[in-house]
C-alpha positions as CSV (number, residue, x, y, z in Angstrom):
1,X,-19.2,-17.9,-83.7
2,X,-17.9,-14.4,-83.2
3,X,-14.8,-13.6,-83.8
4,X,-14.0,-10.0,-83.2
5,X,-16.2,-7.5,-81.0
6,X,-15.8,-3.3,-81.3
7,X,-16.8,-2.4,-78.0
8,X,-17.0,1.6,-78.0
9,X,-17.6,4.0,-74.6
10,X,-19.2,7.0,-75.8
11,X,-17.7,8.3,-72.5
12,X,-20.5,10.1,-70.5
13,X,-23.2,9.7,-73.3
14,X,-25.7,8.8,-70.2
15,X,-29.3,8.9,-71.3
16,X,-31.3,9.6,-68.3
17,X,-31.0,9.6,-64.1
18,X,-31.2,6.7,-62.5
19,X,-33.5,6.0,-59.6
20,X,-30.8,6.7,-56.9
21,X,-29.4,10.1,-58.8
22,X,-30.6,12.2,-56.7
23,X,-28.6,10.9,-53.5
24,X,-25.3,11.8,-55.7
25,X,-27.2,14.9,-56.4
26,X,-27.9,14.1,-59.8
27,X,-31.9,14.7,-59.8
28,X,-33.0,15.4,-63.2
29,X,-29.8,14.7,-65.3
30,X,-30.6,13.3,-68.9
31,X,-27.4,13.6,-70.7
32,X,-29.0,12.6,-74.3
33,X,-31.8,14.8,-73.3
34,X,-29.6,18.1,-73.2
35,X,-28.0,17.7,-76.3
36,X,-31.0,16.2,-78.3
37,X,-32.6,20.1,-78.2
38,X,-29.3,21.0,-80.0
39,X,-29.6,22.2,-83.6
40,X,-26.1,20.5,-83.9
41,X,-27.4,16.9,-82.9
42,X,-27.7,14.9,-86.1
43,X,-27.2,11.5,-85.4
44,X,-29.0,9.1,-88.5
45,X,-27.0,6.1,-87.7
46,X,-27.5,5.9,-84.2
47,X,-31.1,6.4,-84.4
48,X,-31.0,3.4,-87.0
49,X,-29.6,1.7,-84.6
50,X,-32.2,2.3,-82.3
51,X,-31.3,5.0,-79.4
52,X,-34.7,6.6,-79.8
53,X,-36.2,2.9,-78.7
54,X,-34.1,2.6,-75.9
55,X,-36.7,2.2,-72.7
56,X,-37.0,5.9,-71.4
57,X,-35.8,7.7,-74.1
58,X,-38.5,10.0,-75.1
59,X,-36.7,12.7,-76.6
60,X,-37.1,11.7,-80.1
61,X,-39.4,9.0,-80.4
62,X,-39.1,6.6,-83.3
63,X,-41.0,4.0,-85.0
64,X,-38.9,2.5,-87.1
65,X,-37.4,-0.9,-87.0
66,X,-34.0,-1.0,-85.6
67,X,-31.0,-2.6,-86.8
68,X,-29.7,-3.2,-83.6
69,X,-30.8,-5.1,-80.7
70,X,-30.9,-2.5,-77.5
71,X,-31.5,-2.4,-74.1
72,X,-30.9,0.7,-70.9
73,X,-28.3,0.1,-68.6
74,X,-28.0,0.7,-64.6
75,X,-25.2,1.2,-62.6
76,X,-25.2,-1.3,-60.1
77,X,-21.8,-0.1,-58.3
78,X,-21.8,2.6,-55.9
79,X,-20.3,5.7,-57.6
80,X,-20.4,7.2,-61.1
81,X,-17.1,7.7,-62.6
82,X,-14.9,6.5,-65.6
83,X,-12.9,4.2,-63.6
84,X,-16.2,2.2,-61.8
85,X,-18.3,2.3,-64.9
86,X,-15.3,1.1,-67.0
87,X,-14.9,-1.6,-64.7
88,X,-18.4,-2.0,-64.1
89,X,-18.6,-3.1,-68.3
90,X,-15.6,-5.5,-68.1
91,X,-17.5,-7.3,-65.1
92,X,-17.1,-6.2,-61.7
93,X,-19.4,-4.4,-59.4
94,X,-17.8,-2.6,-56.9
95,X,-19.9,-2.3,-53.8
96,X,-17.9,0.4,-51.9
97,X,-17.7,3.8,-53.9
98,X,-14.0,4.9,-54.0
99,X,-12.9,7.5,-51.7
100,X,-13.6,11.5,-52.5
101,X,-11.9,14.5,-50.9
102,X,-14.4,17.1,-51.1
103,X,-12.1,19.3,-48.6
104,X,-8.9,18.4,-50.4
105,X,-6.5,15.8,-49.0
106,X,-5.8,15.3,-45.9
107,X,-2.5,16.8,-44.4
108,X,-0.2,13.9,-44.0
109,X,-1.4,12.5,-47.6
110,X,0.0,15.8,-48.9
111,X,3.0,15.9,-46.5
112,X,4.3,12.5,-48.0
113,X,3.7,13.3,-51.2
114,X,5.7,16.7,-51.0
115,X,8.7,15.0,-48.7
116,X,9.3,12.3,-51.9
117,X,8.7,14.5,-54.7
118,X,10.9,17.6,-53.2
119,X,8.3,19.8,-54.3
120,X,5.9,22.4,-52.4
121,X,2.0,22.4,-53.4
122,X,-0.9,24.6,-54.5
123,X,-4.6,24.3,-54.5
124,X,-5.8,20.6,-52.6
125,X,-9.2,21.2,-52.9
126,X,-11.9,20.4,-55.6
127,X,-11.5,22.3,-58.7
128,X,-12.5,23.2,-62.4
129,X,-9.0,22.1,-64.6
130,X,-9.5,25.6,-66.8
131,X,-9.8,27.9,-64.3
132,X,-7.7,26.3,-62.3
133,X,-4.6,27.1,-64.6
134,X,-6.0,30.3,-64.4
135,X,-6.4,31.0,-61.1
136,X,-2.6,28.8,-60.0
137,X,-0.8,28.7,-62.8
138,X,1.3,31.8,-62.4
139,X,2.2,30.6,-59.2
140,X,3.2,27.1,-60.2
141,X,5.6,29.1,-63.0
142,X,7.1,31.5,-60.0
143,X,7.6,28.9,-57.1
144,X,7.8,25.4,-58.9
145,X,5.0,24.1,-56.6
146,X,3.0,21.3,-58.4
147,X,-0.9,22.2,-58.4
148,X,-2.5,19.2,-57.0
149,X,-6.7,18.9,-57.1
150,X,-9.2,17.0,-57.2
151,X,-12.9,16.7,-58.3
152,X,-16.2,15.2,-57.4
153,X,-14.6,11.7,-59.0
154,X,-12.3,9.3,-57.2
155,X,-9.6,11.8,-58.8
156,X,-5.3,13.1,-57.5
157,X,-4.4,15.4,-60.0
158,X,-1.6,16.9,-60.5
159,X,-0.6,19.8,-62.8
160,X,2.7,21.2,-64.1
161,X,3.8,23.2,-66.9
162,X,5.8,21.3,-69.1
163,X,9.1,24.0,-69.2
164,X,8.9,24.0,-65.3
165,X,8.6,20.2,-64.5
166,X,9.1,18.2,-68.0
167,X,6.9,15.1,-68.7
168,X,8.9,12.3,-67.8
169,X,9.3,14.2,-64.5
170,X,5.3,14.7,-63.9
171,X,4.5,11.0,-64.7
172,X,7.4,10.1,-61.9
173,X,5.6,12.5,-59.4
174,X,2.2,10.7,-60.4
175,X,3.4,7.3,-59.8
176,X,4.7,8.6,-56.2
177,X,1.4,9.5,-55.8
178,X,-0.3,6.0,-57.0
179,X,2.0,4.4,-54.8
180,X,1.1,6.5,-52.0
181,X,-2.9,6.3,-52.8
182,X,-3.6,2.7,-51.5
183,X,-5.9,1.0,-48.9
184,X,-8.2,4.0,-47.5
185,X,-6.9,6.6,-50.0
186,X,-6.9,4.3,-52.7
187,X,-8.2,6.7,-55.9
188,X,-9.7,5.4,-58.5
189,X,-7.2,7.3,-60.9
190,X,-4.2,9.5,-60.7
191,X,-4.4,12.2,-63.1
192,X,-1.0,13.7,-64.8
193,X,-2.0,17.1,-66.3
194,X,0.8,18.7,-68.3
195,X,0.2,22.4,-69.7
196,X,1.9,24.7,-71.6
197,X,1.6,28.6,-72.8
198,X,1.5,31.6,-70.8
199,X,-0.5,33.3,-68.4
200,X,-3.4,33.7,-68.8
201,X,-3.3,31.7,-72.3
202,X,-2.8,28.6,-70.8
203,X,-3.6,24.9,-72.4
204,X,-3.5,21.8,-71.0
205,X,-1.6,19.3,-73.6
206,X,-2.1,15.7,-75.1
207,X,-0.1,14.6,-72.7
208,X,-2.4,13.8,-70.1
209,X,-1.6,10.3,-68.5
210,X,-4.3,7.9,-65.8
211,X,-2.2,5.9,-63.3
212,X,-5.1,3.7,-62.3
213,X,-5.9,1.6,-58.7
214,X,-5.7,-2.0,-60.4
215,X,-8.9,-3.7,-60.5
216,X,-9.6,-6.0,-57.1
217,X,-10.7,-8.6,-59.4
218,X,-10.1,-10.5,-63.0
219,X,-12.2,-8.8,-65.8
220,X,-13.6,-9.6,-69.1
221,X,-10.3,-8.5,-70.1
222,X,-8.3,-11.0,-67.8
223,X,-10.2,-13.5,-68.7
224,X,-9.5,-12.9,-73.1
225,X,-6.4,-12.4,-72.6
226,X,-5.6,-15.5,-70.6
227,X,-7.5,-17.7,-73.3
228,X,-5.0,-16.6,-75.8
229,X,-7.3,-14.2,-77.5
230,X,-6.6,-10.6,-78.9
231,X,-7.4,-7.7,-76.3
232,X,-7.0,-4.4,-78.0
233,X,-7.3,-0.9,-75.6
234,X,-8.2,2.5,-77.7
235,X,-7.7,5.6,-75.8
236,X,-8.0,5.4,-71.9
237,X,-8.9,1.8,-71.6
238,X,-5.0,0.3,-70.7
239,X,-4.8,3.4,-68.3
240,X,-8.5,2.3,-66.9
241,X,-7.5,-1.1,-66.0
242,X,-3.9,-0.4,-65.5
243,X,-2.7,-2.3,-67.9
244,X,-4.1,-5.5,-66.4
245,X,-5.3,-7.9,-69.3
246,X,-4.5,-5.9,-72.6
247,X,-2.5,-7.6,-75.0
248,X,-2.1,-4.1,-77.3
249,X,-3.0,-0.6,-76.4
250,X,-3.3,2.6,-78.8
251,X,-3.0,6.0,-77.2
252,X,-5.5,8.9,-78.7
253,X,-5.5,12.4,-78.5
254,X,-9.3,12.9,-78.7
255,X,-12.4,11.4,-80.6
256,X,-11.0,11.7,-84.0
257,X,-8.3,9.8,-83.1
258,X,-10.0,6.9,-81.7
259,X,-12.4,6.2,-84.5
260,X,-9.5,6.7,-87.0
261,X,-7.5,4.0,-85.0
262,X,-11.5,2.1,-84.9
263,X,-11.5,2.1,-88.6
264,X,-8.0,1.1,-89.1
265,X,-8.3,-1.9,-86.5
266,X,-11.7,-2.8,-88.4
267,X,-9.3,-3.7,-91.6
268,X,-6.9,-5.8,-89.5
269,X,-7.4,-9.4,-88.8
270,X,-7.2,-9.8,-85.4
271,X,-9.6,-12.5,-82.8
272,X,-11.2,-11.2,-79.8
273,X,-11.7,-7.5,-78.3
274,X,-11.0,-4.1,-79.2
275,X,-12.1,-2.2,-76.3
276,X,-12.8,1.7,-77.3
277,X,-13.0,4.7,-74.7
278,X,-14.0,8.6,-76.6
279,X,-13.7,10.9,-73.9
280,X,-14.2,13.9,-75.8
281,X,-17.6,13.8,-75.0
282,X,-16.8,13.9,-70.9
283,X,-13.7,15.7,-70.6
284,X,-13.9,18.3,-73.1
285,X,-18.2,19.3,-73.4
286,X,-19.8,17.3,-70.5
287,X,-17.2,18.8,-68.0
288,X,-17.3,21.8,-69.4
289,X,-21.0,22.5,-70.1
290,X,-20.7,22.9,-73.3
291,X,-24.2,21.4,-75.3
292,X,-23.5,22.5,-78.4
293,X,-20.1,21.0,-78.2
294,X,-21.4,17.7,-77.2
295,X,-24.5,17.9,-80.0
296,X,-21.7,18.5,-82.5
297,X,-19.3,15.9,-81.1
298,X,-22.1,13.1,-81.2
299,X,-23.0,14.8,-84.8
300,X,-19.8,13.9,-86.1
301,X,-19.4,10.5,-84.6
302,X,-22.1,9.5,-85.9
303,X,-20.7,10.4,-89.6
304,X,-17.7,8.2,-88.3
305,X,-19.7,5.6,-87.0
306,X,-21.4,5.5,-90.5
307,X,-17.9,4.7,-92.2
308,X,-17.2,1.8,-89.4
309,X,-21.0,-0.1,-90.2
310,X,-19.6,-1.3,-93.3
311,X,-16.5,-2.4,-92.3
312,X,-17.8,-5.0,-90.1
313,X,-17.6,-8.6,-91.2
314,X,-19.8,-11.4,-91.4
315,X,-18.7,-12.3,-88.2
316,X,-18.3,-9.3,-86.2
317,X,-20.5,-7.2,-83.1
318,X,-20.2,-3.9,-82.5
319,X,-21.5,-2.7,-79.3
320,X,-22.0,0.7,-78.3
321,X,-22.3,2.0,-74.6
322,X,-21.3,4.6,-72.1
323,X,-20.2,4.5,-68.4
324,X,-22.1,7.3,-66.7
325,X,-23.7,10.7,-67.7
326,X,-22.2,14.4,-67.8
327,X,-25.3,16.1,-68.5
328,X,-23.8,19.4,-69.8
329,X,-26.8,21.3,-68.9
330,X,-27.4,21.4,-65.4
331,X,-25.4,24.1,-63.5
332,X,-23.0,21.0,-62.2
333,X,-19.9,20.6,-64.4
334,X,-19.5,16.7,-62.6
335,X,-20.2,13.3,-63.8
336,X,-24.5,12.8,-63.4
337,X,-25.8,9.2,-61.8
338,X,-27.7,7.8,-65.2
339,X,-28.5,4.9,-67.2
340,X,-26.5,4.4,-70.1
341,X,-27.7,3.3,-73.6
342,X,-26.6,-0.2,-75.4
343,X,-26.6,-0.8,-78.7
344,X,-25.4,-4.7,-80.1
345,X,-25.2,-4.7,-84.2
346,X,-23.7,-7.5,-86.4
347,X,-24.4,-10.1,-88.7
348,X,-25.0,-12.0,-85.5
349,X,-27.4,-10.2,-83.8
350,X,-31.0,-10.3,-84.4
351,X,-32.7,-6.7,-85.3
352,X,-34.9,-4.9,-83.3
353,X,-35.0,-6.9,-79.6
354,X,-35.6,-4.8,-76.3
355,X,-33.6,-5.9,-73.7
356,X,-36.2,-3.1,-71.6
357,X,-33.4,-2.6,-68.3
358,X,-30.6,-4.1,-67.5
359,X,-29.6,-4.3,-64.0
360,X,-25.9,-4.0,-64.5
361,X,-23.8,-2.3,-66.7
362,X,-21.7,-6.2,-66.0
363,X,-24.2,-8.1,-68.5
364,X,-22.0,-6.3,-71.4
365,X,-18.7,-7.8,-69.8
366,X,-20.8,-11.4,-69.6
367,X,-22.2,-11.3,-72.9
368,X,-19.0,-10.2,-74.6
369,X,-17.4,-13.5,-73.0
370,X,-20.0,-15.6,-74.6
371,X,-19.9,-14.3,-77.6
372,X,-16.5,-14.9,-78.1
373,X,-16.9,-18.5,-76.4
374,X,-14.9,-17.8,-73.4
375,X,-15.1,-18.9,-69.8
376,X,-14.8,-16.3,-67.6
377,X,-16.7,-14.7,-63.9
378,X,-18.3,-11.8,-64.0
379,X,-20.7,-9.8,-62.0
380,X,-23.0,-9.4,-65.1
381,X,-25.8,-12.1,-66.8
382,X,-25.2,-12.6,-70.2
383,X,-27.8,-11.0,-72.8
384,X,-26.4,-13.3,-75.9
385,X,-28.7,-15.6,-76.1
386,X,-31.5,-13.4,-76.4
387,X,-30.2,-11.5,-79.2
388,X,-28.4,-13.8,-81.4
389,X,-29.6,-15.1,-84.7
């Protein structure tokens, strides 16, 4: 029996388009493919793992035998963000993509929002969050007006300079928002984005906070937590799933962070799931088009991910995955539509089985309930049977 699974997001870490990519304008995007020509990709463990045996991954072909068992994942929901995907994993496939504002938001979205926080607004339209502060920011520190934008995600964001509108005062303003952004407008995530510095110096802060659309239906999560076992959120996962089904929750900065907090948990005896989201990879290289960033930040979690391996117990699984692409090389600086690589390691699991394609990024949610011996509905087929010892 298992007792304690390390599920880690590699968040963006997609490893090639999927078949429909090009109708979210996504034709050609191979996340793993970018950063693989990167003289800063090193990645041993992974590839001992087996990444370079994943179906369709051709960028550096291997013929050893894996440690892992290893399969590629599709997207079966309609959209390719953080908050579908992340869903998508825990087990539900959401049909209907979540609503977009490619023209901003509409006007009496905005006129509510600025009649219950008191304040004027900049921007409403799509935007990059550097230049952005860039372009706004000035104005935001002469008028008080919070910058509110969007992106090609599901996304209300909403940006203030933490000496002109303090913390507390943003996240209040962002959970106006959330409670505004039901029904047709319902977002997938409401975005605070605190800043600080001067013009034209200025840096967005730790303090980022996701006030999430609560998933329409029980989870992997739900269904741990309600057996009485241990679910553990890293990073974004309690703000991904609003809170709904984690019995403890850890807050990180960036990637560092999380796998320090990984390793730690690794020593602690605890029974069920510790659910892992690194968005370094996505929000600061993928968005940003940053390759060499992304090679190095896959470089060094690799290193990191070679200090975890032998912390795992006898009864232990650590699966690795992702929840769409960012390929960091195409002139787009959005999420791409791609499959997304999984990796299943443990004393459990048998080495070296191909899963070839999964059909749903659901069967990680299903198989993570077996596993653990739970009962629980998800959108996803289980995969444990086929790779246990």
């Amino acid at each position: 029996m298992v007792k304690r699974v390390f599920l880690i997001v590699l968040d963006s870490f997609g490893i090639g388009e999927l078949p429909d990519a090009a109708q979210y304008g996504d034709a050609g995007s191979n996340t793993l493919g970018a950063i693989c020509a990167s003289p800063a990709f090193d990645t041993p463990n992974l590839r001992q793992l087996g990444l370079f045996h994943i179906d369709g991954v051709s960028s550096q072909q291997d013929r050893s035998l894996p440690a892992a068992s290893f399969a590629r994942m599709a997207e079966r929901s309609r959209g390719k963000d953080t908050t579908i995907g992340h869903w998508e994993i825990a087990g539900i496939v959401s049909e209907k993509p979540l609503p977009t504002y490619p023209e901003g938001f509409p006007p009496e979205v905005i006129r509510e929002f600025c009649r219950r926080t008191g304040r004027e607004i900049l921007c409403n339209r799509p935007y990059s969050g550097t230049q952005l502060l860039y372009d706004y920011g000035r104005q935001h520190m002469e008028t008080g007006a919070l910058i509110v934008y969007t992106s090609a995600d599901s996304v209300f964001q909403v940006a203030a300079h933490e000496d002109i509108v303090p913390v507390p005062e943003l996240y209040r303003y962002c959970e106006i928002a959330r409670e505004l952004l039901q029904g047709e407008h319902g977002v997938g995530r409401v975005i605070a984005r605190p800043f600080k510095g001067s013009w034209p110096d200025f840096v967005r802060t730790s303090a980022r906070h996701d006030f999430s659309l609560t998933p329409p239906a029980p989870t992997m999560l739900d269904a741990l937590s309600s057996a009485g076992l241990d679910t553990i959120g890293v990073g974004k996962i309690y703000d991904i799933f609003a809170g709904k089904g984690i019995s403890e929750t850890y807050k990180t900065a960036n990637n560092d962070e999380g796998m320090q907090r990984t390793l730690k948990l690794a020593g602690k005896d605890f029974h069920g799931l510790a659910f892992v989201n690194l968005v370094d990879f996505d929000m600061v290289f993928g968005h940003r088009n940053n390759v060499e960033g992304y090679a190095d930040a896959a470089t060094r979690f690799d290193r990191q991910l070679g200090e975890l391996l032998p912390l795992l117990r006898e009864d232990d699984v650590l699966i690795l995955t992702a929840d769409h692409g960012c390929d960091p090389a195409t002139p787009s600086t959005d999420h791409s539509r791609e499959y997304t690589p999984m990796l299943a390691f443990g004393a459990p699991v048998r080495h070296g089985v191909n899963l070839g394609t999964r059909q749903s990024f659901a069967d990680i949610g299903a198989t993570v309930l077996e596993m653990l011996g739970v009962q629980g509905e998800t959108a996803g087929e289980s995969f444990w049977p086929l790779i246990r010892r």
